[in-house]
C-alpha positions as YAML, in Angstrom:
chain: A
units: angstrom
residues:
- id: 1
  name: UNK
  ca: [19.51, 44.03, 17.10]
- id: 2
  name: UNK
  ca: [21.06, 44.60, 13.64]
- id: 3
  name: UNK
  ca: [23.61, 47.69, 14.69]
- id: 4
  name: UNK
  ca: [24.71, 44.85, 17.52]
- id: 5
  name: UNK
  ca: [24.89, 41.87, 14.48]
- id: 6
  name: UNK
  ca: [26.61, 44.21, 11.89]
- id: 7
  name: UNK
  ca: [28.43, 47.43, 13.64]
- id: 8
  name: UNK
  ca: [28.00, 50.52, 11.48]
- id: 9
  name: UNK
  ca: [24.79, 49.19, 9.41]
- id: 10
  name: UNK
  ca: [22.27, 51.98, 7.77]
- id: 11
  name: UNK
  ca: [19.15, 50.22, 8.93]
- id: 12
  name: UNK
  ca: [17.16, 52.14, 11.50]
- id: 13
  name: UNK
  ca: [15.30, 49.04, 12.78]
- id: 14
  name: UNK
  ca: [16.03, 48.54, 16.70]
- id: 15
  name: UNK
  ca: [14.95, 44.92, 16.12]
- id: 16
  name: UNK
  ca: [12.52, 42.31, 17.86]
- id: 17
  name: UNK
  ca: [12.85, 41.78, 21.55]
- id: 18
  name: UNK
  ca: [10.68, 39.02, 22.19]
- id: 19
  name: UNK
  ca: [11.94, 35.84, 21.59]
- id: 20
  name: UNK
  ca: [9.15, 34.00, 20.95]
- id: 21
  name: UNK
  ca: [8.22, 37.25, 17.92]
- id: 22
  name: UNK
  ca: [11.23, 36.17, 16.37]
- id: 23
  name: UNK
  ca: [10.75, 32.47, 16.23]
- id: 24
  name: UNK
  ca: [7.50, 33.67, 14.80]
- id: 25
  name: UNK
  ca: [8.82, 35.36, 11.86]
- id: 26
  name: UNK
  ca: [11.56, 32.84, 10.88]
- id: 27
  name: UNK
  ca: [8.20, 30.30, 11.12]
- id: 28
  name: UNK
  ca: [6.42, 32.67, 8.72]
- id: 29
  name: UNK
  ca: [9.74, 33.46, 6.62]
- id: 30
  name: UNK
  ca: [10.66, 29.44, 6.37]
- id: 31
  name: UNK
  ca: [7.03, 29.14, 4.85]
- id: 32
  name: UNK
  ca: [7.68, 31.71, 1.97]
- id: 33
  name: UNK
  ca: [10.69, 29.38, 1.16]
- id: 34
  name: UNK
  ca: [14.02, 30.27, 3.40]
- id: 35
  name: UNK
  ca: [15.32, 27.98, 5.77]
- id: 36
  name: UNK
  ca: [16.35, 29.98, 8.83]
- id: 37
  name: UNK
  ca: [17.46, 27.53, 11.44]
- id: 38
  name: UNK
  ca: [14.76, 28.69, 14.70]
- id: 39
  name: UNK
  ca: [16.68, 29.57, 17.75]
- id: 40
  name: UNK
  ca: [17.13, 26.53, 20.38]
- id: 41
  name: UNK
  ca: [14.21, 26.51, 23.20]
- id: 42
  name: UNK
  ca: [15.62, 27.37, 26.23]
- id: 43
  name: UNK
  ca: [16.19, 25.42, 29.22]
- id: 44
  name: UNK
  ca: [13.57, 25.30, 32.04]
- id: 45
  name: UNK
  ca: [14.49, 27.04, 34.90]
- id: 46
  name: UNK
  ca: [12.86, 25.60, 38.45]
- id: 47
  name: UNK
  ca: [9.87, 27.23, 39.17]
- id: 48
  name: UNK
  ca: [9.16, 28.73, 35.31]
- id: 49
  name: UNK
  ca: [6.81, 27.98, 33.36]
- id: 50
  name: UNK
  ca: [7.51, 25.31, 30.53]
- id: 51
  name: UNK
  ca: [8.67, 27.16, 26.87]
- id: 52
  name: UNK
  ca: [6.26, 26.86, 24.21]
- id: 53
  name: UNK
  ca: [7.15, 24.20, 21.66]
- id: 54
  name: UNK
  ca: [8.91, 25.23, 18.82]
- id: 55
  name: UNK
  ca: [6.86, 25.44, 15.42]
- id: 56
  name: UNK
  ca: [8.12, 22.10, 12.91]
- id: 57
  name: UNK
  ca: [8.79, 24.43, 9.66]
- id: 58
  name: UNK
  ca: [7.90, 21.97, 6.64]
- id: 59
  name: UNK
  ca: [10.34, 22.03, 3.35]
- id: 60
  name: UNK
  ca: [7.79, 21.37, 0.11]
- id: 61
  name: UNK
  ca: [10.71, 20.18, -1.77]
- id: 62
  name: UNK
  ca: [10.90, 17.13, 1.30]
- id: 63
  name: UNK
  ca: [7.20, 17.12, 1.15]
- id: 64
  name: UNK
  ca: [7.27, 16.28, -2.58]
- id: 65
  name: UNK
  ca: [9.84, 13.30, -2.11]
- id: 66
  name: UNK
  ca: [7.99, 12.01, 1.02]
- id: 67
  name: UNK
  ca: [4.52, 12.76, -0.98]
- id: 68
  name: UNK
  ca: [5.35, 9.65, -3.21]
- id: 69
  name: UNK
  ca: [3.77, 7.30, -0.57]
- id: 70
  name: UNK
  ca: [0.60, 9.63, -1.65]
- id: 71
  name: UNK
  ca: [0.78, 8.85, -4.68]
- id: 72
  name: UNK
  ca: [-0.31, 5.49, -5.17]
- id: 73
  name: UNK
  ca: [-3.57, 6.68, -4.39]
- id: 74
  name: UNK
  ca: [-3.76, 10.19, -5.05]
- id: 75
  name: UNK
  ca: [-2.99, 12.79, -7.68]
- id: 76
  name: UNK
  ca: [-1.87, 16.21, -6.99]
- id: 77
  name: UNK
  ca: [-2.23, 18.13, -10.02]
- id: 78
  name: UNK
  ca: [-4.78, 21.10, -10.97]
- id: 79
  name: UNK
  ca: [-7.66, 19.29, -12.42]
- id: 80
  name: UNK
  ca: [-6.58, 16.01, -12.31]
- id: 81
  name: UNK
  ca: [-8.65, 12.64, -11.59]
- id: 82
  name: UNK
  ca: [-9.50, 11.60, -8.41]
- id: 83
  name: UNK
  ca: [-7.75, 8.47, -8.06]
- id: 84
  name: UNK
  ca: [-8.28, 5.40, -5.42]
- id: 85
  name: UNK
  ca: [-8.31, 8.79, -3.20]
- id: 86
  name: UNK
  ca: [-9.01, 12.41, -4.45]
- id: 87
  name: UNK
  ca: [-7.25, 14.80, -6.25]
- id: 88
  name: UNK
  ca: [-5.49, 16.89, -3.71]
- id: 89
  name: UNK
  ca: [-4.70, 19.89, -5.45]
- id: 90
  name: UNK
  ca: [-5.47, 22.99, -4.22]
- id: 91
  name: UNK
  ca: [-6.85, 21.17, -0.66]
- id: 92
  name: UNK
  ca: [-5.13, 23.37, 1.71]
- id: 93
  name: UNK
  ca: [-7.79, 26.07, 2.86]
- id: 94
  name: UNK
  ca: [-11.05, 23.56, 1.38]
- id: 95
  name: UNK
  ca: [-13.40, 21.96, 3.41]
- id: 96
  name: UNK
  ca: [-12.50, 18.96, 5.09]
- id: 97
  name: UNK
  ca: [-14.31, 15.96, 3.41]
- id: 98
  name: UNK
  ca: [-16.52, 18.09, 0.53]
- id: 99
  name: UNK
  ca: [-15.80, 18.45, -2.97]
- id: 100
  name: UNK
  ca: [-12.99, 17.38, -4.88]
- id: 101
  name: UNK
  ca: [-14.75, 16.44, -7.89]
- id: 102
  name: UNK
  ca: [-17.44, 14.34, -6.60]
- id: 103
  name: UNK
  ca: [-15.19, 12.06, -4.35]
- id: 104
  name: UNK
  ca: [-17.18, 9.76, -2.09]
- id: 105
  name: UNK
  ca: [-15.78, 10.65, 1.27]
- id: 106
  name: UNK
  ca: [-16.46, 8.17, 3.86]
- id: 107
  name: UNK
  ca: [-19.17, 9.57, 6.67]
- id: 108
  name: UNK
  ca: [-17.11, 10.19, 9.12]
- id: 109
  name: UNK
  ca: [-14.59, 12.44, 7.15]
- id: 110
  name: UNK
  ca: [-17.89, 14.10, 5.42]
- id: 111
  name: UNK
  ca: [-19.13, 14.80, 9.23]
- id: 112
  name: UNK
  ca: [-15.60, 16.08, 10.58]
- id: 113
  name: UNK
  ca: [-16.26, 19.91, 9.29]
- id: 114
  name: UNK
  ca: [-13.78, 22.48, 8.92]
- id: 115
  name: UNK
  ca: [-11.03, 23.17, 6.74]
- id: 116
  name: UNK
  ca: [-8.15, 21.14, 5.69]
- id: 117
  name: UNK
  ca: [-5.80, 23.89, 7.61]
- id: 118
  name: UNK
  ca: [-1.80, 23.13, 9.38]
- id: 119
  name: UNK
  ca: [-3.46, 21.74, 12.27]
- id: 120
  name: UNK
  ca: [-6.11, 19.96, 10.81]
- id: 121
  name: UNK
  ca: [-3.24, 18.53, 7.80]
- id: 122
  name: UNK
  ca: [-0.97, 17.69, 10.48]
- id: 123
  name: UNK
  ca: [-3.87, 15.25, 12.76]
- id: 124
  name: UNK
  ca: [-4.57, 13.86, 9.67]
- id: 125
  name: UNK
  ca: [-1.37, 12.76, 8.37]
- id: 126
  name: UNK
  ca: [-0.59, 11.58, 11.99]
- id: 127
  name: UNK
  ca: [-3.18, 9.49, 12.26]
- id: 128
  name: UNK
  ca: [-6.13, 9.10, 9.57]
- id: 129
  name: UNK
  ca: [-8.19, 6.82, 11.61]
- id: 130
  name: UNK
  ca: [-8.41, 8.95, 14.42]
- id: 131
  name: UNK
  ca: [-8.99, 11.89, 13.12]
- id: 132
  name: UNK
  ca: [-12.10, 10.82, 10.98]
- id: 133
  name: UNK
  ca: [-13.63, 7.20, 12.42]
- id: 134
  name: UNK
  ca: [-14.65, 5.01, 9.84]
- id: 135
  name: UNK
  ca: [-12.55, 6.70, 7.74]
- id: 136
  name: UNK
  ca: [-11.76, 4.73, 3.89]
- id: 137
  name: UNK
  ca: [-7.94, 5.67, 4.08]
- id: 138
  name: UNK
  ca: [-5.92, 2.49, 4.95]
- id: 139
  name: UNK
  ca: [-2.47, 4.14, 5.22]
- id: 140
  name: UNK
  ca: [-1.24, 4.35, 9.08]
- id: 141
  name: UNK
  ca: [-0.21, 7.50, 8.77]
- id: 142
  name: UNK
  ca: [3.73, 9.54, 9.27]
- id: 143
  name: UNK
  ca: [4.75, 9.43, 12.70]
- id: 144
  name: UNK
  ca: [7.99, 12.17, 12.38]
- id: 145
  name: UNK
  ca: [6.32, 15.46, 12.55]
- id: 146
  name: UNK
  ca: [9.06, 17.20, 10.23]
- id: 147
  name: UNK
  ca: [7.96, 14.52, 7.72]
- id: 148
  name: UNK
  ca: [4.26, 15.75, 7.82]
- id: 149
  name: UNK
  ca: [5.01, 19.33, 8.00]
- id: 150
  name: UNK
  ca: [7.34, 18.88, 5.05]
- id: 151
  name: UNK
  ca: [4.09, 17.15, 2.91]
- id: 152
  name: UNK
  ca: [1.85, 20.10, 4.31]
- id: 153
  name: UNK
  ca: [4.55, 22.56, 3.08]
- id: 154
  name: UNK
  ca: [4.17, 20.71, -0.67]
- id: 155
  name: UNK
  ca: [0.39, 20.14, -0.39]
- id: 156
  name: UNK
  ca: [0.34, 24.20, 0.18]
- id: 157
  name: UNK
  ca: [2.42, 24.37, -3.32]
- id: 158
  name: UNK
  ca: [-0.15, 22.29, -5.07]
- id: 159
  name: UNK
  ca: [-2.98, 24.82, -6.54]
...
C-alpha cells in the first residue's frame, strides 16, 4: 500500500495484496540487480498448510568471488577456450551437455537433456555427480544454496 507507506504520495497504485506476489517481484527485482531484503516467511499456524519456501536471490558480484573455485578449470569469457572444463560463457539458457566449442561432455551429462536453467544450475552446482552419473567433473560441489544462487546470478552476467 504506498498511500499507507508514504501518507500524501501522488501514485495511484493501490498496491499488491498477496504476499507471496510481492516476494515474487522483489525475486524478479533482486535479479535485475537491487537487493530488496524478501519479507520473513511466516510462522505455521496448527492446522495450515506449510508456507512456500522463500526464493535464495543470487548476488553476481558474490557469484564472481565464489566463481574463482571455477576457475581452475573453466573460463568464462565470450569466446574463450575451453579449458580442463568448457567455456561457460553465455551457458545460462544452452543445452545442457551440447556445444560449447566442441567440448567432450561425458555421456551421462550429453544424455541429461534440457537447458542449463535456475533449477537445472542450482542441482548441478549442488551436486555434479548426481545430477549427471558418470559425470567428468571431480569438484563436490557448494553445499550453501546462497553460494550457488550467487554463481548462477554471475554465470547469467557472462554472455
Amino acid at each position: 500500500s504506498p498511500s499507507a507507506f508514504a501518507s500524501g504520495t501522488k501514485m495511484s497504485f493501490a498496491g499488491i495484496s498477496d504476499p507471496q506476489e510481492r516476494a515474487n517481484v522483489m525475486v524478479y527485482i533482486n535479479s535485475q540487480g537491487s537487493s530488496l531484503a524478501l519479507p520473513a516467511v511466516p510462522e505455521k499456524k496448527e492446522g495450515a498448510a506449510a508456507p512456500a519456501a522463500a526464493a535464495v536471490v543470487g548476488d553476481a558480484a558474490k557469484g564472481q568471488k565464489s566463481f574463482a573455485k571455477c576457475a581452475a578449470c573453466h573460463t568464462i569469457n565470450p569466446g574463450g577456450a575451453n579449458g580442463v572444463g568448457p567455456n561457460l560463457a553465455g551457458v545460462f539458457g544452452e543445452a545442457i551437455g551440447q556445444g560449447r566449442g566442441g567440448f567432450a561432455f561425458s555421456d551421462g551429462l550429453k544424455a541429461k537433456g534440457g537447458k542449463w536453467d535456475d533449477a537445472a544450475l542450482d542441482a548441478w552446482l549442488k551436486n555434479p555427480k548426481a545430477f549427471a552419473a558418470g559425470t567428468k567433473m571431480t569438484f563436490a560441489g557448494l553445499s550453501d544454496a546462497q553460494e550457488r544462487a550467487n554463481v548462477i546470478a554471475y554465470l547469467k552476467t557472462a554472455k
